[in-house]
C-alpha positions in Angstrom: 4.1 -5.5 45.6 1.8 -7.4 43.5 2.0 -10.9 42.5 1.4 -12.6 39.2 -2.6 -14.2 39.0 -0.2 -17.3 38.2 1.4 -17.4 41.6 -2.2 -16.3 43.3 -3.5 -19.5 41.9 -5.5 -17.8 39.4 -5.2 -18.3 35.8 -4.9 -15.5 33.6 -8.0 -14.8 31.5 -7.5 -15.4 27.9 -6.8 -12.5 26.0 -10.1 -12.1 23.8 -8.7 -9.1 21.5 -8.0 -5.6 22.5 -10.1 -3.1 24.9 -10.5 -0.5 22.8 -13.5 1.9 22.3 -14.2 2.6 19.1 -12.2 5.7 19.3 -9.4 4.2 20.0 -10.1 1.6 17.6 -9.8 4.5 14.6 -7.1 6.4 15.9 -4.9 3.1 16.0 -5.6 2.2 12.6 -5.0 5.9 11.5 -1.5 5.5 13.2 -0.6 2.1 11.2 -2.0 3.5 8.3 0.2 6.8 7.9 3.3 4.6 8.8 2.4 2.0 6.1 2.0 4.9 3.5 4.8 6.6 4.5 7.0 3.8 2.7 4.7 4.0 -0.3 4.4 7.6 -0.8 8.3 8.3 -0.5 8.8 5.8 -3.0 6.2 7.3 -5.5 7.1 10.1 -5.3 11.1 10.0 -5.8 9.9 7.7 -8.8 7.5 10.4 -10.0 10.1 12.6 -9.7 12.3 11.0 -12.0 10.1 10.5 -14.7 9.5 14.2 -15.0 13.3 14.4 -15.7 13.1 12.1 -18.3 11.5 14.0 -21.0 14.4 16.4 -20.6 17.4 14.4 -21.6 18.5 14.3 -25.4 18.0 10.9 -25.7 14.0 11.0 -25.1 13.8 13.0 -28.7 15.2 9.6 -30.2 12.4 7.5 -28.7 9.8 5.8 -30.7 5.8 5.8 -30.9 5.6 3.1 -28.9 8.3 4.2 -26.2 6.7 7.7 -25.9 3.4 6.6 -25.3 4.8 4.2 -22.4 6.2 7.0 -20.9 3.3 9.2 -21.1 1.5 6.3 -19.5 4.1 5.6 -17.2 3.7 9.3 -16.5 -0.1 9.5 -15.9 0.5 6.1 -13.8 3.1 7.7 -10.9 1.2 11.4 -10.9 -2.4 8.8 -10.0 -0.1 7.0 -8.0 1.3 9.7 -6.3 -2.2 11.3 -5.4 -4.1 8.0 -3.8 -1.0 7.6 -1.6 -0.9 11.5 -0.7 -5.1 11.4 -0.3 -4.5 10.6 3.3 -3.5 13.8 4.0 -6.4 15.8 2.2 -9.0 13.7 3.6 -7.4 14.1 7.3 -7.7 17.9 6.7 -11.4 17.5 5.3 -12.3 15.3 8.1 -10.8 16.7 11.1 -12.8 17.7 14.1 -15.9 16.4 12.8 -16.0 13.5 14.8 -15.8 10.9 11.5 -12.4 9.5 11.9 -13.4 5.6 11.7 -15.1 7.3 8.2 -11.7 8.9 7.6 -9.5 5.7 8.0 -12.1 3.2 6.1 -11.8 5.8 2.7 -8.5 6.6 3.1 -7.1 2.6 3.3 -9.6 2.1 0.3 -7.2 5.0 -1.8 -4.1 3.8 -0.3 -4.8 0.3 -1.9 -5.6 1.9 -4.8 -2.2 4.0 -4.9 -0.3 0.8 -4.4 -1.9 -1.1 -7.6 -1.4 1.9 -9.3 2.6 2.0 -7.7 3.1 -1.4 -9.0 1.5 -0.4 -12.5 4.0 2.6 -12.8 7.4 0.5 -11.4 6.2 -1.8 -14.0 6.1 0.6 -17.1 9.0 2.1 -16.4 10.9 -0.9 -16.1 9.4 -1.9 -19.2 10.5 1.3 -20.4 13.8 1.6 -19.3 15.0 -2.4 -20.7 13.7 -0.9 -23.9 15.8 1.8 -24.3 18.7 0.3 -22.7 18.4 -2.9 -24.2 16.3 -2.9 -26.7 15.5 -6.8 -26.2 12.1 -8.2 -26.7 13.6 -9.9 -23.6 12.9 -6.7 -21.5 8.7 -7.2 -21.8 9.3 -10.8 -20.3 12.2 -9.8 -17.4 9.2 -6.5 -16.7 7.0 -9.7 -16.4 8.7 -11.9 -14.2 9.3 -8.9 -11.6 6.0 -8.0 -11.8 5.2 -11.7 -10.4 7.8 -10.7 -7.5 6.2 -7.5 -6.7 2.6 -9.5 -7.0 3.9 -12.4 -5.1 5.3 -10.2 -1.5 2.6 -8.0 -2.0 -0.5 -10.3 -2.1 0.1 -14.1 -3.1 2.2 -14.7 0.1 0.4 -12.4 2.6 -2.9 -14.6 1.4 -1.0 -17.9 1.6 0.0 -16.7 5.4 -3.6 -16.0 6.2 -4.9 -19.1 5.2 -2.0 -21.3 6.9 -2.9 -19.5 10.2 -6.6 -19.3 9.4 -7.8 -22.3 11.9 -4.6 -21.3 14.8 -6.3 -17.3 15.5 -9.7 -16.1 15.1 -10.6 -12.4 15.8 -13.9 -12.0 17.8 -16.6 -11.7 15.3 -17.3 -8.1 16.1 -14.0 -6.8 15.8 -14.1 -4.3 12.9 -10.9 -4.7 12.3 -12.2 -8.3 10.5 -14.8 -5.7 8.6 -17.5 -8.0 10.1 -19.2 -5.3 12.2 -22.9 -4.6 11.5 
C-alpha cells in the first residue's frame, strides 16, 4: 500500500502543466477539437438545411429584391459555413499517416474559427430574414442586432473578460504550445 507524499512528509511537487510529448500534445487537442465542432457543425448544417427548403414554399415567390438577395446571401453564408466546420474531416483524410498531425490541428482550428464567424453571419441573416417576412417591422433589423450582441457577447466578449480576470491567478509555462508561444 502506498501512502500519500503528504503523510511521507513530502510535499507534493507543484503541478507545472501536463507531461505530454508532443504527440500527445496534438492528438489531445484533435480530440477537443472534433467535440467542440461537433456542436457547431450539427447546428450548421440543420440550419443549412432549412434554408434550402425555403426557396420551395409559395410564399418565397412573394418576396422582394431586397428579401431575395438576403436569402441568397443567407444561402452562400450556411453552404461556407457548413464547409469550414466540415474541413476537419477533409484535412484529417489528407493528413493522415503522414506524421503532420500538430500541422493538421493548427489549420484545422484556424477553419473552424472561421466556420463559426461565418455560423454567426448566417443565424444572423436569417433572423434578419425571417422578422422581415414575418413582421415586416423595421424593428426586426434592430431585435437581428441586439442578438447578434448576445451571440458576440458568449462567444467572445465574456470568454476575453474571463481571461483577463484570471490572467495574473494561472500562467502556462512559456513553452507550452498550447499558449502558441513555442519557437
Amino acid at each position: 500500500m502506498t501512502t500519500p507524499d503528504s503523510e511521507r512528509g513530502h510535499l507534493p511537487r507543484p503541478r507545472t502543466g501536463r507531461q505530454e510529448s508532443p504527440e500527445e500534445r496534438a492528438d489531445r487537442r484533435w480530440a477537443e477539437l472534433l467535440q467542440e465542432v461537433r456542436v457547431a457543425q450539427t447546428g450548421s448544417q440543420i440550419l443549412f438545411g432549412f434554408l434550402l427548403s425555403v426557396a420551395f414554399m409559395p410564399r418565397f415567390a412573394q418576396l422582394g429584391a431586397f428579401d431575395r438577395g438576403l436569402y441568397v446571401s443567407t444561402v452562400v453564408l450556411g453552404a461556407l459555413a457548413t464547409g469550414a466546420l466540415t474541413s476537419p474531416v477533409a484535412y484529417h483524410r489528407i493528413f493522415a499517416g503522414r506524421r503532420l498531425k500538430p500541422e493538421l490541428v493548427d489549420a484545422a482550428a484556424r477553419l473552424v474559427a472561421i466556420g463559426l464567424v461565418l455560423l454567426a453571419l448566417t443565424v444572423s441573416a436569417a433572423l434578419l430574414l425571417l422578422l422581415r417576412v414575418a413582421t415586416g417591422s423595421a424593428a426586426s433589423g434592430w431585435i437581428t442586432g441586439a442578438v447578434m450582441f448576445w451571440f458576440a457577447s458568449c462567444w467572445l466578449i465574456l470568454p476575453v473578460q474571463h481571461l483577463r480576470r484570471h490572467d495574473g491567478k494561472y500562467t502556462r509555462p512559456p513553452d507550452d504550445p498550447d499558449t502558441g508561444s513555442e519557437p
